[in-house]
C-alpha positions in Angstrom: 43.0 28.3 156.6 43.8 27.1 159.8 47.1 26.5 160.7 47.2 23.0 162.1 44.8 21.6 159.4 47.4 22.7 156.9 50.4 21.0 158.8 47.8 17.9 159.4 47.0 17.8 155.5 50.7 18.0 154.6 52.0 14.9 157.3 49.0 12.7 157.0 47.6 13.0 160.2 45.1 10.2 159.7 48.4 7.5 158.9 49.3 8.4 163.3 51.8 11.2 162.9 51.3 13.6 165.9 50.5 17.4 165.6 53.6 18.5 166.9 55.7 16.6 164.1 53.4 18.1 161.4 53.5 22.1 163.0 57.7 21.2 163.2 57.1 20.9 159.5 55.0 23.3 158.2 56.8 25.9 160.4 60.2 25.9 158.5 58.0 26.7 155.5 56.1 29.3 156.8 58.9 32.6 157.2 58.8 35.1 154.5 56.0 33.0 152.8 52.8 33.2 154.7 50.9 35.5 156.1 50.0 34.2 159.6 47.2 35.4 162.4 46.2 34.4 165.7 44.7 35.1 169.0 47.1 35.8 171.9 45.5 34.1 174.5 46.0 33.4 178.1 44.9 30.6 180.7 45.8 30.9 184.7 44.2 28.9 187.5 42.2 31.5 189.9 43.5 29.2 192.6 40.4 27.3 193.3 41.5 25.3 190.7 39.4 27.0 188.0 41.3 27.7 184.4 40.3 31.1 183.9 41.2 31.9 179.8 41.1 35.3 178.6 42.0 36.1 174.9 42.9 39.2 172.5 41.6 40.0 169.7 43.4 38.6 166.3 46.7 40.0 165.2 49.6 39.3 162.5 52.5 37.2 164.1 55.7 37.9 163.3 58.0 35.6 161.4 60.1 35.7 164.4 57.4 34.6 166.9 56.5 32.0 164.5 60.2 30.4 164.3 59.6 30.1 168.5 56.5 28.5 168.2 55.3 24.7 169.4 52.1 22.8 170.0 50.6 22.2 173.1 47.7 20.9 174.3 45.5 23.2 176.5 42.7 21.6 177.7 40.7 20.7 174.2 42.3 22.8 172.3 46.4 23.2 171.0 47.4 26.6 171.2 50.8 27.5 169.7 52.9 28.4 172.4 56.5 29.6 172.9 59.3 26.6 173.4 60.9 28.9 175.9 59.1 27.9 179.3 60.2 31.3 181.1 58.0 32.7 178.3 55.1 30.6 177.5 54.7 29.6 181.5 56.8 32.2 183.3 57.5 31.6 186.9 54.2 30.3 187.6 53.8 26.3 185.8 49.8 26.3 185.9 49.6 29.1 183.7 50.2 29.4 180.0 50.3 32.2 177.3 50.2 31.7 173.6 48.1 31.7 170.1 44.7 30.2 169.6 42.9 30.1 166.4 46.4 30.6 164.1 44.7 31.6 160.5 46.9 31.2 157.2 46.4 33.5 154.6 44.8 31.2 151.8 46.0 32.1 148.8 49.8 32.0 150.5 49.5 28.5 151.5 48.0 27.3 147.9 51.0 29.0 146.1 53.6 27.6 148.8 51.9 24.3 148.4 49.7 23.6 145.5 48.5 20.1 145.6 46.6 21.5 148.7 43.8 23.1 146.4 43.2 19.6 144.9 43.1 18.1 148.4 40.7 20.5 149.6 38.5 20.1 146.6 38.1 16.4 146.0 37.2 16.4 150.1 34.3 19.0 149.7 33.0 17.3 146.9 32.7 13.8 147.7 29.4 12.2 148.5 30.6 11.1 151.8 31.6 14.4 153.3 28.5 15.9 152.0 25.8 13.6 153.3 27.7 14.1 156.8 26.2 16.5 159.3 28.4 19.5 160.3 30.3 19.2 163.6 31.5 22.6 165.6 35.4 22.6 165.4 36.7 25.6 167.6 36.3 25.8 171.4 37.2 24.1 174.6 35.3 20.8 174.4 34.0 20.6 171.0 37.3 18.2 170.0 36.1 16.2 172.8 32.6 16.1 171.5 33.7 15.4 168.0 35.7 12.1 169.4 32.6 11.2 171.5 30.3 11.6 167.6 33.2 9.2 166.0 32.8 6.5 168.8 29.6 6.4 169.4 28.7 6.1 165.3 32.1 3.4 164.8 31.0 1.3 167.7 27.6 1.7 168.8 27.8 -1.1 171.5 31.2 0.0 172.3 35.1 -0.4 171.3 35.5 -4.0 170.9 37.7 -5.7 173.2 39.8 -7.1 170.4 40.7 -4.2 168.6 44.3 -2.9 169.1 44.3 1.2 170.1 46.1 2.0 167.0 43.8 0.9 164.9 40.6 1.9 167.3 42.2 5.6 166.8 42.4 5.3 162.5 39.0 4.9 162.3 38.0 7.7 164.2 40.9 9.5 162.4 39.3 8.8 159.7 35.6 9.2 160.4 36.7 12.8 161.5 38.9 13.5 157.7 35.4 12.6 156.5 33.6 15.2 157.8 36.2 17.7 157.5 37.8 17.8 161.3 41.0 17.7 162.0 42.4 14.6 164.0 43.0 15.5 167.6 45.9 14.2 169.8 45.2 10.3 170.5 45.1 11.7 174.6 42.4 13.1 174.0 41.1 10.0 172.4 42.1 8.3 175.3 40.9 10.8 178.0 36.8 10.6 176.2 37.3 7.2 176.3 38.6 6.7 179.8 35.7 9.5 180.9 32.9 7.1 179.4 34.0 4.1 181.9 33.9 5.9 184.9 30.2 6.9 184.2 
């Protein structure tokens, strides 16, 4: 299971709560009870102004990593990084290090939290989410494209003047639950939104 689709599931994601109140809460729950994975990963600029990403292969992390860990937003995607700076960034601010792709053993996170299972069962099975193509969910842009697939299907002739942001970003919160994708940041919202004006 991944991590941040657990901590979404738990806060409610889709009722405006952001990712890094839901990971706050999930990660108290987490030590001694989960069995947690990831992808040390690491993005520097080549000085051209290119993000250059290079990333490990999958490993256990540590209870004690995981007590240091916050969300952040890098580029698409949220990495779990380090809330120490001098770690995470070291002396160098364009650069980050951290965990992509943080797996949750399954079976831990249905005994931690039950009503999970039901959750994840009456989503699979309804008519809705099955008559909906599949959409990629890992990788630098595909959150991005996702966002782009909810707009473009909730207004075809684009957002409506009238409608307020918070409610412009429910429905595609919920459009995306639908089809099984977790809700991104509402930047990223913003920045697909902003990128389709200045075309």
């Amino acid at each position: 299971m991944r991590a941040l689709d657990v901590a979404y599931t738990l806060r409610g994601e889709a009722d405006g709560r952001t990712s890094y109140d839901a990971w706050d809460d999930l990660r108290d729950a987490i030590p001694g009870h989960i069995r947690t994975t990831g992808k040390p990963a690491e993005r520097s600029n080549d000085g051209n102004g290119n993000a250059l990403t290079s990333t490990e292969s999958r490993r256990s992390i540590s209870d004690i990593e995981l007590e240091a860990l916050i969300v952040l937003e890098v580029g698409d995607e949220e990495w779990l990084v380090d809330k120490d700076w001098q770690v995470s960034r070291g002396s160098d601010w364009s650069n980050v290090r951290g965990f992509r792709s943080i797996e949750m053993a399954a079976d831990d996170v249905i005994r931690l939290f039950p009503a999970l299972m039901a959750n994840s069962e009456r989503t699979a099975s309804s008519p809705e989410a099955a008559a909906q193509p599949a959409l990629p969910l890992e990788g630098r842009g595909n959150t991005a494209r996702a966002v782009a697939s909810a707009i473009d299907d909730l207004f075809p002739n684009g957002v409506p003047p009238g409608i307020t942001s918070g409610d412009r970003n429910n429905q595609i919160f919920r459009w995306l639950e639908a089809r099984g994708i977790r809700s991104p940041n509402r930047k990223t919202i913003e920045r697909v939104i902003a990128e389709r004006r200045r075309k």
